[in-house]
C-alpha positions as CSV (number, residue, x, y, z in Angstrom):
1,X,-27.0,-54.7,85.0
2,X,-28.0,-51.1,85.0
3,X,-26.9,-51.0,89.0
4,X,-24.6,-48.6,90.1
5,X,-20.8,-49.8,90.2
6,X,-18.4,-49.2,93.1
7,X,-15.0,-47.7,92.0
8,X,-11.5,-49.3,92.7
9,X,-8.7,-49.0,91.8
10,X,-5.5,-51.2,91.6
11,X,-2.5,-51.9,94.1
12,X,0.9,-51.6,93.3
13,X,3.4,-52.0,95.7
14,X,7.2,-52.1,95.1
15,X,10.2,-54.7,96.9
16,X,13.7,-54.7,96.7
17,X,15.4,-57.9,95.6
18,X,18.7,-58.6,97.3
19,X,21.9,-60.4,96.0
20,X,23.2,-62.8,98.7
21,X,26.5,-64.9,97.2
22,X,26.2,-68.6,97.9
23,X,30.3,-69.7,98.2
24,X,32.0,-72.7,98.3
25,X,35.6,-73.6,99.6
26,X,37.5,-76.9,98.9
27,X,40.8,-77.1,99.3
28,X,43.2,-79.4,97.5
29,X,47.1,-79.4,98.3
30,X,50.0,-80.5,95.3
31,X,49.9,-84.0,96.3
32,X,46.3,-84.5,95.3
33,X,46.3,-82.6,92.1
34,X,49.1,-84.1,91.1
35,X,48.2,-87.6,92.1
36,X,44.9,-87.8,90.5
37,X,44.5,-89.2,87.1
38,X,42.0,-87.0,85.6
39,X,41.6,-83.0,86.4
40,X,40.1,-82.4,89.7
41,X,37.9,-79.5,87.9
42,X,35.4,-81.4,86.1
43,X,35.1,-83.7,89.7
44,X,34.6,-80.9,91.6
45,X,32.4,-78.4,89.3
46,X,30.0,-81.2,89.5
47,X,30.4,-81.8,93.6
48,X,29.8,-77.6,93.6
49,X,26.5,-77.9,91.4
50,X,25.5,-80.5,93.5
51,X,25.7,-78.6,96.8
52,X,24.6,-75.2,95.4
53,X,21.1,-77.3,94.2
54,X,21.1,-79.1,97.2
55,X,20.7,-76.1,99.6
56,X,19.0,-73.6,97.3
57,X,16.5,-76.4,97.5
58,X,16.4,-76.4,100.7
59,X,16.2,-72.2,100.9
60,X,12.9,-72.9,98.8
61,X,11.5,-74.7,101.2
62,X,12.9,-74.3,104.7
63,X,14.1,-70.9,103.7
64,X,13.9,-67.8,106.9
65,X,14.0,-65.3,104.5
66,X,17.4,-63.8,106.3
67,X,19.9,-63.6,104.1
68,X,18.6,-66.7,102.1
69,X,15.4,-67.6,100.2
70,X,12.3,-67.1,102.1
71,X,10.7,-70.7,101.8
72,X,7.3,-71.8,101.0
73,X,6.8,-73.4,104.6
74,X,7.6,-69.5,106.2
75,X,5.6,-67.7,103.5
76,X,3.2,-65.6,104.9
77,X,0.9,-66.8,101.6
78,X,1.5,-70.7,103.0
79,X,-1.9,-72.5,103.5
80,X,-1.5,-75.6,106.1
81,X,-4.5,-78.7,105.7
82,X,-5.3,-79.7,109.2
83,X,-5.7,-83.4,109.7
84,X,-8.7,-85.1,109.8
85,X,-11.0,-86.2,112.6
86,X,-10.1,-89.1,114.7
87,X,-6.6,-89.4,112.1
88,X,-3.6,-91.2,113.7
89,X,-0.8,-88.6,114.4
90,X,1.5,-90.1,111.6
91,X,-1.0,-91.2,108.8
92,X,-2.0,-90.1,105.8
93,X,-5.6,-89.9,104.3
94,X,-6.7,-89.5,101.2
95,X,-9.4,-86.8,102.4
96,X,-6.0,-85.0,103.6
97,X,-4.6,-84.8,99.9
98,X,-8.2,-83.9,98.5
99,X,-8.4,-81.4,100.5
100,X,-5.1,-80.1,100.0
101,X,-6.1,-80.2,96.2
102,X,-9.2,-78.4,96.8
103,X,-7.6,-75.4,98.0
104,X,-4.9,-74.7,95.1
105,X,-6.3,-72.8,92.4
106,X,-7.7,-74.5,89.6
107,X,-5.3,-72.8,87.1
108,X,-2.8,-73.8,89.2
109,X,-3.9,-77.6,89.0
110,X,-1.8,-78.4,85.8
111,X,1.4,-77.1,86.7
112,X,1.3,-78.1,90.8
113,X,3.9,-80.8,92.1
114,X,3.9,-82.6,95.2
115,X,6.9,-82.6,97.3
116,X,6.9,-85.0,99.9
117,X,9.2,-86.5,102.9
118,X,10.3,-90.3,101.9
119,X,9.5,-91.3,105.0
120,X,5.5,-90.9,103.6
121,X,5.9,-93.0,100.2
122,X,4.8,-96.4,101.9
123,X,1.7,-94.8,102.7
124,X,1.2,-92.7,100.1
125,X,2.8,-95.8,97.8
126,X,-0.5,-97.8,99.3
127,X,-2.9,-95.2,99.5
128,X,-6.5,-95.9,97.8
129,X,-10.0,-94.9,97.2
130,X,-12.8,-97.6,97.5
131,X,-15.0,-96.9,94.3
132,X,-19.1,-98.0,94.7
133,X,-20.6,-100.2,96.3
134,X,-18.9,-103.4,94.3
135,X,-15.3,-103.5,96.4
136,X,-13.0,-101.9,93.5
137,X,-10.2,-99.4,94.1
138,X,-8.3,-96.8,92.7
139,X,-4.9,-96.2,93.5
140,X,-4.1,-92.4,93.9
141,X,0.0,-93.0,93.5
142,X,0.3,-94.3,89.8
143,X,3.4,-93.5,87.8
144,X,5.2,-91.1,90.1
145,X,1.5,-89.4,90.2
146,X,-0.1,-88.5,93.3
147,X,-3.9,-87.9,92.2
148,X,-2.6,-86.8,88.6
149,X,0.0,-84.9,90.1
150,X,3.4,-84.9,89.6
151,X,5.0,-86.0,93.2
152,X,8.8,-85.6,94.4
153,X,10.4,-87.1,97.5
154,X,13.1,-84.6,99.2
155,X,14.7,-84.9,102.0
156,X,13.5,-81.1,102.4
157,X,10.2,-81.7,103.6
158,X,9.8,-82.3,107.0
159,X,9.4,-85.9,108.5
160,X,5.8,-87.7,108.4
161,X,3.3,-86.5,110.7
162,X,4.7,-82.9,111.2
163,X,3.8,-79.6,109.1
164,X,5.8,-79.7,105.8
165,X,6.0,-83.3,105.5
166,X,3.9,-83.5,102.1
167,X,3.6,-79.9,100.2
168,X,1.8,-78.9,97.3
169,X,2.1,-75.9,95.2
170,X,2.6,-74.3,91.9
171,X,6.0,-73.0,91.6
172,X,5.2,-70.6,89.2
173,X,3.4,-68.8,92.4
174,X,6.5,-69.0,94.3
C-alpha cells in the first residue's frame, strides 16, 4: 500500500472462425424404399446424428485443427501429467489423477469431466486410497465419479498407457 504501481494494460487479440460442412452420403435404390415397412427417414436421420456426434467427438479430442476442430490433445494450452517414479508403463496411480486434479483450476473443479479410454476402467474401477494407519480405504471410482468427478469412457481417448488415455478438463475452457 502506498507503493508505486506498474501500468498495464490489456491484450486483445482477434481470430477468424471458419465454417467447414460435415456431409454425409447414403444411398438407397427403389427396391429398399419401397420394401421397407416404415420410412427410411426417421432410420436414417437418427444413423446421421449418430455419426455427426460420433466424429465431432472425435474432432474435440483428436482434432488437427485442419479443416476440422482443433482437439484438446493438439491444443497448444494442453497440460500432460508425467507418470510417476518407478510406475509400470500401463498403470494407473492415484498420485497420477491427484496430480492431474491439482493442476485444473479450482473454478474449474465443479464443472471438469474425465474422459477416459475403456481399456483403463478395471483399473480405475479398482483404484483406492489406504486411509490412516487402521487398514481402511476409499474408493476414488464411486457412482460414475472419479474423485468427485464426473468420468466418461470414449473410445476417443487414446489406449491405456499412452498420452490421451485418461483426460481431464473443463469444457467450458475448450
Amino acid at each position: 500500500e502506498g507503493s508505486q504501481k506498474t501500468a498495464s494494460a490489456p491484450k486483445f487479440g482477434q481470430i477468424t472462425l471458419s465454417l467447414h460442412k460435415l456431409v454425409g452420403l447414403c444411398y438407397a435404390g427403389d427396391e429398399l424404399i419401397q420394401d421397407s415397412a416404415v420410412s427410411l427417414a426417421p432410420l436414417l436421420g437418427t444413423m446421421f446424428s449418430e455419426a455427426i456426434a460420433f466424429q465431432q467427438d472425435n474432432d474435440f479430442i483428436n482434432g488437427t485443427g485442419a479443416n476440422q476442430a482443433l482437439g484438446i490433445l493438439n491444443a497448444p494450452a494442453t497440460v500432460s501429467q508425467a507418470k510417476e517414479a518407478g510406475q509400470a508403463a500401463t498403470s494407473i496411480e492415484s498420485a497420477n489423477l491427484f496430480n492431474m486434479k491439482s493442476r485444473l483450476k479450482p473454478r474449474s473443479w465443479a464443472n471438469a469431466v474425465w474422459f477416459a479410454a475403456p481399456n483403463t476402467y478395471p483399473q480405475l474401477r479398482t483404484l483406492s486410497v489406504a486411509v490412516g494407519t487402521g487398514g481402511s480405504v476409499v474408493n476414488l471410482f464411486v457412482d460414475n465419479r472419479l474423485d468427485g468427478v464426473p468420468i466418461v469412457f470414449t473410445e476417443h481417448c487414446a489406449t491405456l498407457g499412452t498420452v490421451g488415455d485418461i483426460i481431464l478438463g473443463d469444457w467450458r475452457q475448450y
